[in-house]
C-alpha positions as CSV (number, residue, x, y, z in Angstrom):
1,X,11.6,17.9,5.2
2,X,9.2,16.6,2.6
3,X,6.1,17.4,1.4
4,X,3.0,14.5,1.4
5,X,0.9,15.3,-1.8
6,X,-1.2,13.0,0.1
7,X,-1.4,11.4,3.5
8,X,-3.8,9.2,4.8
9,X,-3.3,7.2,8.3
10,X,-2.0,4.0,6.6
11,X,0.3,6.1,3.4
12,X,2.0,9.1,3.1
13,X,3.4,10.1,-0.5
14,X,6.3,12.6,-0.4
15,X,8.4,14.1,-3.2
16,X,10.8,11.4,-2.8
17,X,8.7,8.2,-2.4
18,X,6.0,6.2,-0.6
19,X,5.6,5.6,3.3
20,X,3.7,2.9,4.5
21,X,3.0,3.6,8.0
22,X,2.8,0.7,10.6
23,X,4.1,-2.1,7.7
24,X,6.7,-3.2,10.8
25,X,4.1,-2.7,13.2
26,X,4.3,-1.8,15.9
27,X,8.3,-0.3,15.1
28,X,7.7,1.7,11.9
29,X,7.2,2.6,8.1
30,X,8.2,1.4,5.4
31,X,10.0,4.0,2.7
32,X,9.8,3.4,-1.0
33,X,11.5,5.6,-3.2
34,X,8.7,6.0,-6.2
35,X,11.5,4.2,-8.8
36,X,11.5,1.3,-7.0
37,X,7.8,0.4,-7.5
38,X,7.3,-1.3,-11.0
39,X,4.1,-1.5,-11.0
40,X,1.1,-1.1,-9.2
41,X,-2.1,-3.8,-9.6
42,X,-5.4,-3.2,-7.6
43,X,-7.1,-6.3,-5.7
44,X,-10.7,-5.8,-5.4
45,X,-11.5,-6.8,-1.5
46,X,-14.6,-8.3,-2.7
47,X,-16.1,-11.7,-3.7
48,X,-14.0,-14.6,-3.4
49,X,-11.0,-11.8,-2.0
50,X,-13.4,-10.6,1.0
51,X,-12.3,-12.5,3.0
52,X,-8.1,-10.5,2.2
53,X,-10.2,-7.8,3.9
54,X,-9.8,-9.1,7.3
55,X,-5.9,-9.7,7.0
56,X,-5.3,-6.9,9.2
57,X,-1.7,-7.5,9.5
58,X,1.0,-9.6,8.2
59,X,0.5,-12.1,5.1
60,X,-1.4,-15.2,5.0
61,X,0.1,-16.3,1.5
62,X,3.7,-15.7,1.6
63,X,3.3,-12.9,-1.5
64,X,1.3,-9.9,-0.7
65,X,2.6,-7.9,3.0
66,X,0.0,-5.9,4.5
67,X,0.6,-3.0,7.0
68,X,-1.7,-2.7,9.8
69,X,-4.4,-1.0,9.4
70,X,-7.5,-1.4,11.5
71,X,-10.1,0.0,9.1
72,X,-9.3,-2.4,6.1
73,X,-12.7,-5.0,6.8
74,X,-14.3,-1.7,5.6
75,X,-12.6,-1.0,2.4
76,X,-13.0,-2.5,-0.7
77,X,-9.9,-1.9,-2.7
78,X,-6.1,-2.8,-1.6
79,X,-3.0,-2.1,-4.2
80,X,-0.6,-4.5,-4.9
81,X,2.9,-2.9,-5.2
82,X,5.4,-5.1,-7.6
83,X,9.1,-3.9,-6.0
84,X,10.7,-6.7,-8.0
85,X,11.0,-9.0,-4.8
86,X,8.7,-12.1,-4.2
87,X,7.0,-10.2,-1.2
88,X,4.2,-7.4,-2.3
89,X,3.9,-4.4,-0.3
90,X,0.0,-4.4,-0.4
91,X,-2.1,-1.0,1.1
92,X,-5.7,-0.1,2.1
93,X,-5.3,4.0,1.7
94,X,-8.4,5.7,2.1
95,X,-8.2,7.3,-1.4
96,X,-6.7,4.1,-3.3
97,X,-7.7,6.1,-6.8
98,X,-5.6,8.9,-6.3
99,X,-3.1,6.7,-4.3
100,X,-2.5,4.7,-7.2
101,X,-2.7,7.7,-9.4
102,X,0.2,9.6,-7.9
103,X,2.2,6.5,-7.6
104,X,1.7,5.8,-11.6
105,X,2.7,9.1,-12.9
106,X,5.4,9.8,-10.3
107,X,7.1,6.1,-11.0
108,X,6.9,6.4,-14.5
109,X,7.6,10.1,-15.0
């Protein structure tokens, strides 16, 4: 079993990769090993993006995926995760600094 070095109800990062809970909601996570994330952008859910903040599933542009999570209207920062495919894994964790943190240093390192 793996450890979470942090674990929120939307993200879980383990020794081995990122889990984004409910991204096939309602069937399951998604698991990405930390090598297969090239980069990581942040997307302010404010301004002209407020209104991102109340995708709560699904995507309404055909490039960022969001998992479901019922608390993003309330956040104001998502991260955009570049896997290299046209689709962006995009999360709301409740800690996106040291989400985005970890997910540097452990892709890179």
């Amino acid at each position: 079993m793996t450890q979470a070095s942090y674990q929120d109800s939307q993200v879980s990062c383990t020794d081995t990769g990122l889990v984004i809970k409910n991204y096939y909601f309602p069937i399951g996570a998604k698991r990405l090993p930390y090598g297969s994330i090239h980069d990581v952008t942040r997307l302010d859910l404010t301004g002209v993006n407020a209104v991102r903040r109340w995708r709560l599933w699904g995507s309404g542009d055909f490039v960022h995926w969001w998992n479901f999570d019922p608390k993003r209207p309330t956040k104001k920062v998502a991260l955009v995760l570049d896997t290299g495919h046209r689709i962006c894994p995009t999360i709301t964790p409740d800690h996106p600094d040291e989400v985005e943190q970890i997910l540097n240093a452990r892709r890179s390192g």
